[in-house]
C-alpha distance (Angstrom), angle and dihedral (degrees) to the residues before:
residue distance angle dihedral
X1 . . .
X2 3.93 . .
X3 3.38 95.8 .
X4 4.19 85.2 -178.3
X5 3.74 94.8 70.5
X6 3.56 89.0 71.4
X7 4.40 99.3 32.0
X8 4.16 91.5 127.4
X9 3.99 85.8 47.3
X10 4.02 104.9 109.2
X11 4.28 90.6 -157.9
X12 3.55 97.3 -176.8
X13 4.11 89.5 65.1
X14 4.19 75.2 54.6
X15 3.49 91.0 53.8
X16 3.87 97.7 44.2
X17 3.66 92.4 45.1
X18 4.00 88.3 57.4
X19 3.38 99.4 48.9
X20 3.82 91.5 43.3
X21 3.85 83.1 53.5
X22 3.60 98.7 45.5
X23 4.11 88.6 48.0
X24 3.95 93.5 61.8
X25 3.74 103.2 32.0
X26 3.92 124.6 177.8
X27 3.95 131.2 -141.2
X28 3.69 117.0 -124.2
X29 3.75 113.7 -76.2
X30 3.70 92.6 14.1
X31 4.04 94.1 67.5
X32 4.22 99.4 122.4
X33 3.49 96.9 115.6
X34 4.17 90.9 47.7
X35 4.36 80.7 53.3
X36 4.25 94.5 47.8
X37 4.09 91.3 53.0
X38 3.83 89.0 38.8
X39 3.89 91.8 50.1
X40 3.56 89.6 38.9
X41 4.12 88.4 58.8
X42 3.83 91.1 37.1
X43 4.37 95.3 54.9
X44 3.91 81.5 65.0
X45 3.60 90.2 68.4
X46 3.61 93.4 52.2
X47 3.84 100.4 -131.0
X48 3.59 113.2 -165.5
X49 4.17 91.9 -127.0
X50 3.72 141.0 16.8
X51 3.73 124.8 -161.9
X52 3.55 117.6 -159.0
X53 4.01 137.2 -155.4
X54 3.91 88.4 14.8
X55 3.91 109.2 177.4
X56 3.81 88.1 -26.1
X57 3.43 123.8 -33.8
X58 4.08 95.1 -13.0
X59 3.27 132.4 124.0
X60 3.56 147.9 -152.2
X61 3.92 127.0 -148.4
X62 3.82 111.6 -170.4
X63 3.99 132.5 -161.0
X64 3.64 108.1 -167.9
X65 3.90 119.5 -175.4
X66 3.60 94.9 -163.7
X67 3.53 95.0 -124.8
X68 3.86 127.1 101.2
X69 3.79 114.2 -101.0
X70 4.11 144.9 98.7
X71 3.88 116.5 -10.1
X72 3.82 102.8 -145.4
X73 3.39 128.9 172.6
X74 4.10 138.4 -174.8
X75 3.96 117.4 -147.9
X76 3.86 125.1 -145.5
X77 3.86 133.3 176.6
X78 4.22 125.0 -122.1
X79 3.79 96.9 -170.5
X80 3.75 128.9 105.3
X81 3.88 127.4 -160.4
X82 3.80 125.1 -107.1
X83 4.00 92.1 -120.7
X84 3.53 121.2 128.7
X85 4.05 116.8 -108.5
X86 4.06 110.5 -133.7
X87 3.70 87.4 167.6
X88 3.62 127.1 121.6
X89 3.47 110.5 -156.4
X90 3.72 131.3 124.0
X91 3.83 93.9 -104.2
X92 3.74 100.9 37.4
X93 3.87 127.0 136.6
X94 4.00 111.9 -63.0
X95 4.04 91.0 -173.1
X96 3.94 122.1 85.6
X97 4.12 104.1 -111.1
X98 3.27 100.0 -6.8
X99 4.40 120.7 103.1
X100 4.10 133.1 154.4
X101 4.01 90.2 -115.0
X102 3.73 95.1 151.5
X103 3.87 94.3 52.3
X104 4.04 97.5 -116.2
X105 4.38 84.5 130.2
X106 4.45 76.4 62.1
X107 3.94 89.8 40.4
X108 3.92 88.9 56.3
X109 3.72 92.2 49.0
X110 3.97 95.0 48.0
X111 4.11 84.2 52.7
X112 3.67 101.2 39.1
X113 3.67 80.9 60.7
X114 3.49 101.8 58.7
X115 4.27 88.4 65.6
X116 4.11 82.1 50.2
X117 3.66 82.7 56.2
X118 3.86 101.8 41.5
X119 3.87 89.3 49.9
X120 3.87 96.7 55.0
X121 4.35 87.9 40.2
X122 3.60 103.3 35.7
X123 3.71 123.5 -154.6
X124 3.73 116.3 -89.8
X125 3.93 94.9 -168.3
X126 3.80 132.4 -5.6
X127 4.21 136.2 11.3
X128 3.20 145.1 -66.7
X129 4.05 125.6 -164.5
X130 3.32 121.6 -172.8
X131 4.24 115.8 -154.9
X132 3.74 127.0 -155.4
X133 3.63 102.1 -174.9
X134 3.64 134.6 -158.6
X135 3.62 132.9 -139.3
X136 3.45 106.8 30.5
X137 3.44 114.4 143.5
X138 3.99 85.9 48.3
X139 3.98 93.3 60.3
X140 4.16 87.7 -120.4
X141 4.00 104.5 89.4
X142 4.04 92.4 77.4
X143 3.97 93.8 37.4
X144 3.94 84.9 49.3
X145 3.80 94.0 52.9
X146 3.53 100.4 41.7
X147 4.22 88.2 46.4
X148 3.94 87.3 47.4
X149 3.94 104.8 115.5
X150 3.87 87.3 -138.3
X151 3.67 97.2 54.5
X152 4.32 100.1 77.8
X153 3.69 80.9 65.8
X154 3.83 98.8 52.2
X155 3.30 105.8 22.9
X156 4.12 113.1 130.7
X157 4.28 125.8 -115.1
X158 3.92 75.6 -128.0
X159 3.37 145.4 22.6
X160 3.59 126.0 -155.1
X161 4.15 129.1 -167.8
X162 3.36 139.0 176.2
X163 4.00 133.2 -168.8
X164 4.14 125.1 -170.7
X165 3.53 115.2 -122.2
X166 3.69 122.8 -158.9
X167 4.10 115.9 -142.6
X168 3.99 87.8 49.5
X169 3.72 130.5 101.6
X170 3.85 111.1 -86.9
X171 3.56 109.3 -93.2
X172 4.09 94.5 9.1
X173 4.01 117.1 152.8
X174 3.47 105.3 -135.1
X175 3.56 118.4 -163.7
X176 4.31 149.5 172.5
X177 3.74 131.9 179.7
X178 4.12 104.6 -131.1
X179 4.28 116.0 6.0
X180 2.84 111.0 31.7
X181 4.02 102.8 172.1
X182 4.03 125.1 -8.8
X183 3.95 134.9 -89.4
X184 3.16 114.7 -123.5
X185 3.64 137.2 164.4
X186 3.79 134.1 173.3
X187 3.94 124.6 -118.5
X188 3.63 126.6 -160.0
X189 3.76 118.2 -155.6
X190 3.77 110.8 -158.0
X191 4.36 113.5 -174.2
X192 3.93 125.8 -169.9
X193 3.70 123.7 -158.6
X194 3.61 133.8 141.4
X195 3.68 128.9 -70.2
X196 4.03 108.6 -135.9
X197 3.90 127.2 -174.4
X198 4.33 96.7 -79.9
X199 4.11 84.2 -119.0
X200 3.72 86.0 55.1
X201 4.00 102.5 47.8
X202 4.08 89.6 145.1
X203 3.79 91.6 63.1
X204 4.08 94.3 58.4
X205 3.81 136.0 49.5
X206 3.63 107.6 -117.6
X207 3.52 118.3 -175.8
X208 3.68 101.2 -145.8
X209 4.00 105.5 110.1
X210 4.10 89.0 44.3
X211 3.58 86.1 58.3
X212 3.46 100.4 44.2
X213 3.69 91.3 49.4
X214 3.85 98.6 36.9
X215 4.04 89.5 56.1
X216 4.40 81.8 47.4
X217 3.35 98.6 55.4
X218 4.11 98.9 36.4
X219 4.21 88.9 58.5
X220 4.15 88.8 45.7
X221 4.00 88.8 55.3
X222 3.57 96.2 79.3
X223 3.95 88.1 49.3
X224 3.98 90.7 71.3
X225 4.12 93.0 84.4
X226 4.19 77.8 -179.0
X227 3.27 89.0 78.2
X228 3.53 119.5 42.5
X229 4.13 125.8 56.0
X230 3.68 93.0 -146.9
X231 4.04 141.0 10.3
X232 3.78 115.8 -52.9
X233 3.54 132.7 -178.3
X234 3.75 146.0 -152.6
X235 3.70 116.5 -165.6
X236 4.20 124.5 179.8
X237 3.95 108.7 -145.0
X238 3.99 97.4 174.2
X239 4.18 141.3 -18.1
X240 3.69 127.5 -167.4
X241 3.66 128.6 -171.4
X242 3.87 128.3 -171.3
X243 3.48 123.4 -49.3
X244 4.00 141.3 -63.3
X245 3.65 92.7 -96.1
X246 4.15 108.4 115.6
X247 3.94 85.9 -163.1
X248 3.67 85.0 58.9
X249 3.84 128.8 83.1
X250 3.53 111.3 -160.2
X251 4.19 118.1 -92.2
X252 4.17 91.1 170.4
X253 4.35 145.9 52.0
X254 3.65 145.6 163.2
X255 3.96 131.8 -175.9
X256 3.39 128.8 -164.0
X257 3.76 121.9 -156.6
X258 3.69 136.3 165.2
X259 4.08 118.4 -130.8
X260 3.60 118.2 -156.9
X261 3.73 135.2 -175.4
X262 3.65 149.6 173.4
X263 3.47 98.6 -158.6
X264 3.84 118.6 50.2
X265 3.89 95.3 -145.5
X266 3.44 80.9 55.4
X267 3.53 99.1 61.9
X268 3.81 91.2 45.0
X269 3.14 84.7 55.3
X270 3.85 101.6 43.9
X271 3.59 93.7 47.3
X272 4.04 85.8 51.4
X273 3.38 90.5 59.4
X274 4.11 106.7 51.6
X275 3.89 84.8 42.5
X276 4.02 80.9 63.0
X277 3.65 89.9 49.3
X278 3.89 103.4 41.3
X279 4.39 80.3 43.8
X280 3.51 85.6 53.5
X281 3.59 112.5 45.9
X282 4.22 91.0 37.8
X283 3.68 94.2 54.0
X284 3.75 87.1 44.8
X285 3.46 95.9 60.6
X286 4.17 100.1 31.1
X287 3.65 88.4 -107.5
X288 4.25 116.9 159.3
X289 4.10 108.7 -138.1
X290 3.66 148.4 160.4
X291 4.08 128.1 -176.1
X292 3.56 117.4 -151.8
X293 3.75 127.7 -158.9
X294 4.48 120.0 -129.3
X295 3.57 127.2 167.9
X296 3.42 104.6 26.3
X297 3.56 122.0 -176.8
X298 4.15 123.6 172.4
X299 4.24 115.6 -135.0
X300 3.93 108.8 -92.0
X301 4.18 102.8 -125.8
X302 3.64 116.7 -176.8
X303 3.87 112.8 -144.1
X304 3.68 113.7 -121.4
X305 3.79 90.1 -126.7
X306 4.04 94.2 61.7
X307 4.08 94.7 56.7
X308 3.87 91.0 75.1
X309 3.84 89.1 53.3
X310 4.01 89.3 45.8
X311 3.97 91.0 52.1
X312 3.35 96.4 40.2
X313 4.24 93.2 51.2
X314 3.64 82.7 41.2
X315 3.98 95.4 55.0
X316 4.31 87.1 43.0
X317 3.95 84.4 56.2
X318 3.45 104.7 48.4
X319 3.85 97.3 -118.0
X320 3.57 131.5 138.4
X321 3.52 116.2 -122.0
X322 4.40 124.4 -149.1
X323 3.71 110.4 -162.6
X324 3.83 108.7 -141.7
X325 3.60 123.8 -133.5
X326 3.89 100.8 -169.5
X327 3.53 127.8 44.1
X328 3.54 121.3 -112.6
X329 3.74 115.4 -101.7
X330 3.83 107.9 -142.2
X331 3.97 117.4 67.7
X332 3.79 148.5 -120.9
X333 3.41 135.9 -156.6
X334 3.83 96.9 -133.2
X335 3.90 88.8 94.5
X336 4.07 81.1 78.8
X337 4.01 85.5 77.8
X338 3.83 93.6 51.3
X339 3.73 81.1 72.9
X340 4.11 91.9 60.2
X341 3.94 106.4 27.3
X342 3.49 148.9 -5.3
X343 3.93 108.7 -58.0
X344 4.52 138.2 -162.7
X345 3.56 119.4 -179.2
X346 4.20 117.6 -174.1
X347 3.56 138.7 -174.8
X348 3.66 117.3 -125.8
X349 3.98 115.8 -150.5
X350 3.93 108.2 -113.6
X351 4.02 107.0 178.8
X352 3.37 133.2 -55.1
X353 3.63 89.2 -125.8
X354 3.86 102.1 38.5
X355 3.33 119.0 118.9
X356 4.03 114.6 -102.5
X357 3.17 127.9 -102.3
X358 3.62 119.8 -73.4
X359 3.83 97.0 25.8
X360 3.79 121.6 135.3
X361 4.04 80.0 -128.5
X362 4.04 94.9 55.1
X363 3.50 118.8 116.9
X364 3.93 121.7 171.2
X365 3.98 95.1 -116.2
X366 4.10 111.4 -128.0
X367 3.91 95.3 -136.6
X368 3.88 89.8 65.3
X369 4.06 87.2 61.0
X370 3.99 96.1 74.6
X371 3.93 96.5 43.7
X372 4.29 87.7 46.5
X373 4.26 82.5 50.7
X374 3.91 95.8 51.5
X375 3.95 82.8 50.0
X376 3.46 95.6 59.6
X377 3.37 103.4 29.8
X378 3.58 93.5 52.0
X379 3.73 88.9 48.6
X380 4.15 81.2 59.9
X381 4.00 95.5 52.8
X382 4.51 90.4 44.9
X383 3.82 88.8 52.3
X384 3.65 107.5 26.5
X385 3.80 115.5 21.8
């Protein structure tokens, strides 16, 4: 690695402020202490503008040169996970249920860095902002910035991301032109009929058979390769019908499944498609229903015109780069900013050996923070310097 691009970078203040970050983490929505020690950190770099309260409890932390040229702009995540810590390291979780087990306490640090970096190579033309958003792990952090009245005048030319992925080479760029990672959203199907005495089933409505065939038919979609253009899924999370009350045939349902794509026509179209079958089956039967949409996070595409700028800053930094030939299959709710400017999200090698993401044994490893810095730093001196 070229340890020189980063000589004025003090890392163990990195390291510190991760593990102070990981030891008081915050749940989505509720991340305001997360933003005071981050903007505490970031006023040491002397940023020319902070923007408070952005799409929750975000933030933006600009460096401005002054000078007209590229608006770019590196995007990090403030929310923890409501996991349980069992961990007994100095720096582990000091809050009941709530841990950094998808690394975002690492994702800060890498970011934070960056303003270290801009304030010991100043700018000669154009800006840099730096974003720690809230809400990600709900789906609403990227939809609240991009909805924020203040963001059309900030917002970057580009946006840049990265996520650490255990079962990668520490400190391996990982990247693909197009999807990157899935949409996915979840649907809740909710079905009224009419309870009946259980002796007397033929005198209510009760939903059981439009269930049962509803939740059929939604896992055989992705089956019809003829349809889709890439992989699509159809995952059941939970189902209730009626009540415990044997006297009592059923009058009410609700499903919950998670749809995920690689594609996004592909989830227009899959969620076309099981709103034909749940319209189908209800109306069949005479039953009253509504689905609602939560969670809802867009497909991450990579234009083909950022991967030269990825390889490039990848070659400046020293880091090996593994070109993907699938798209990941969970999601991220950077895809929002596609919407608003142009967007490049990358994996970032965490261990081979780490635990994955999500694991009460995660924990975002510190050696991954230097190779994520030359990254975005050298993104800074191919576009700006």
């Amino acid at each position: 690695m070229h340890n020189s691009l980063l000589q004025n970078i003090d890392l163990s203040a990195l390291y510190y402020l991760r593990r102070q970050l990981h030891s008081q983490p915050d749940l989505s929505g509720n991340e305001s202490e997360t933003a005071r020690i981050i903007e505490s950190f970031m006023q040491t770099t002397q940023p020319d503008r902070i923007i408070h309260q952005l799409g929750g409890n975000g933030m933006a932390v600009i460096y401005d040169s002054g000078r007209p040229g590229p608006k770019i702009g590196f995007r990090c995540e403030l929310d923890a996970l409501p996991i349980q810590e069992t961990n007994t390291w100095p720096h582990r979780s000091n809050r009941d249920c709530i841990s950094h087990k998808c690394g975002h306490d690492g994702h800060m640090s890498i970011v934070s860095g960056i303003g270290m970096w801009l304030h010991a190579n100043p700018l000669p033309y154009g800006q840099v902002m730096l974003l720690f958003q809230p809400a990600e792990e709900t789906g609403e952090g990227a939809y609240g910035v991009i909805n924020d009245p203040r963001w059309p005048d900030i917002k970057p030319d580009w946006l840049f991301g990265l996520h650490n992925i255990p079962g990668y080479p520490e400190g391996t760029v990982l990247w693909k032109d197009g999807p990157f990672c899935a949409a996915s959203k979840g649907m809740m199907i909710r079905m009224n009929g009419v309870t009946s005495h259980a002796a007397e089933p033929e005198k209510g409505v009760n939903p059981a058979q439009s269930l049962a065939r509803i939740m059929l038919d939604m896992q055989a979609l992705p089956t019809n390769k003829n349809l889709w253009q890439q992989l699509v899924l159809v995952t059941p999370i939970f189902a209730h019908l009626g009540e415990k009350a044997f006297g009592t045939s059923a009058g009410y349902a609700e499903f919950g499944a998670t749809l995920r794509a690689f594609d996004p026509d592909d989830m227009k179209l899959l969620t076309l498609k099981i709103e034909e079958i749940i319209r189908y089956y209800c109306q069949n039967q005479g039953l009253n229903y509504n689905v609602n949409y939560l969670e809802e996070f867009p497909a991450t595409v990579n234009p083909s015109i950022a991967g030269p700028y990825v390889r490039k800053a990848a070659g400046m930094s020293g880091l090996s780069i593994r070109e993907l030939t699938e798209p990941f299959r969970w999601s991220e709710d950077f895809g929002w900013y596609r919407e608003t400017c142009q967007t490049a999200f990358m994996g970032l090698g965490a261990g081979e050996k780490q635990p994955g993401l999500h694991h009460p044994d995660y924990d975002f490893p510190d050696e991954i923070i230097a190779p994520g810095l030359q990254m975005f730093t050298s993104l800074i001196r191919e576009i700006l310097f």
